[in-house]
Structure formats: C-alpha cells, structure tokens
N, C-alpha and C positions, 0 to 999 in steps of 0.2 A: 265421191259425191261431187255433183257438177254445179260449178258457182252462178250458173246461169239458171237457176232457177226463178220460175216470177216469187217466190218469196224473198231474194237472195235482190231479185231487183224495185222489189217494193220497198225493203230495207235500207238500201243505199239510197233510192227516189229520195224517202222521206227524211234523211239522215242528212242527204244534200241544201235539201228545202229549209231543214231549221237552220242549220249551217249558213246558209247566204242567202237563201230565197226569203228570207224574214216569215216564217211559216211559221206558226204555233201550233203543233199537235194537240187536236181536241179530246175529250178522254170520251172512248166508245161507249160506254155505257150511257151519257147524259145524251148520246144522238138521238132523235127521235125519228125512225124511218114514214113513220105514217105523215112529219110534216116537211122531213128533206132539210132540218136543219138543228144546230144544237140550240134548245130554247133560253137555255143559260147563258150561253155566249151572245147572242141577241137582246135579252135582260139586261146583261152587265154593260152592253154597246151603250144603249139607251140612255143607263143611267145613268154612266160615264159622260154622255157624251152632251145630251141634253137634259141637266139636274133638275130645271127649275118647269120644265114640261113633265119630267116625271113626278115630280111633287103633287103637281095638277092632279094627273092622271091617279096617282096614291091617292092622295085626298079624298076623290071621288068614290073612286075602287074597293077602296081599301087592300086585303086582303089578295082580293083577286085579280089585282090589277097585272100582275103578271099573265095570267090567264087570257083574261080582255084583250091586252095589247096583242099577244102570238095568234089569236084568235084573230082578230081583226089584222094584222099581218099578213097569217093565213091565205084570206077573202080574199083580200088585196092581189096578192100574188098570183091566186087562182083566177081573178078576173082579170086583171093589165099585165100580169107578168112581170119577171124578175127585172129585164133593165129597167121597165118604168116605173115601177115603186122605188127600186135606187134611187135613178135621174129625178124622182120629181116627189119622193115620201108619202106617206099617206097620213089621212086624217082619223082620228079618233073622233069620231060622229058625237056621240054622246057628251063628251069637252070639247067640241072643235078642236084638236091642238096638233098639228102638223109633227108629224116624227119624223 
C-alpha cells in the first residue's frame, strides 16, 4: 500500500492545519454545498462576535432570524463578492444593522 495516496495526503494536510495552522475542522454534514459555506459556523461568528446587533436582528426575526441573516449573506456575496462583504460587511435592510 503506497502512502502517497491523495487520501493519505489529505489526511496529514488536515492533521498539519489543526496542529499549527489554527484550523478547526468543520463537521461535513452542517455544510451546506448549495450556499458554499457552513451556516452554523457563520450563526455562531455573528453572535459571538456582534451580541447586541444580533439581539436586534432576533427581536425582529424572531425565529427565523437565522434564516434572514444567511439569506441576506447569500445576496450579498452573489452580488459584491466574497472580499467585499468581508472588507466592508453588509446591511440587514429591514433593521438597518451592519454585520
């Protein structure tokens, strides 16, 4: 059996990256390939990161406020693309509230 296999070096990649690259392995099933991102780890950023914007945005939402936001992420990214929704966030229309 030959250790050069791409599974054998996908293994070691990813094994290196938790190791010192500060990587956290996503769990495969929460990916969601129709949006190109995991929507749970995007959630948990959010509300981690800006609580008192996501109170807002709950308040409003309720419920579906997770929905709204990845939704409205989504757009976002499909219309200015990935660096400039990073570099510059986008708005929640309906709260005005800058993520």
């Amino acid at each position: 059996m030959s250790i050069t296999t791409e599974n054998t070096f996908e293994t070691a990649l990813v094994q290196s990256l938790k190791e010192q690259g500060g990587y956290t392995e996503g769990n495969a099933p929460d990916y969601s390939p129709e949006l190109g991102m995991f929507k749970y780890e995007v959630i948990k950023f959010l509300q981690e990161s800006q609580p008192k914007r996501w109170e807002k945005i709950s308040a409003i939402h309720g419920a579906d406020a997770d929905n709204r936001v990845i939704q409205r992420l989504y757009k976002e990214l499909d219309l200015r693309g990935s660096l400039d929704v990073l570099r510059n966030g986008f708005v929640e229309k309906e709260t005005n509230t800058k993520s």
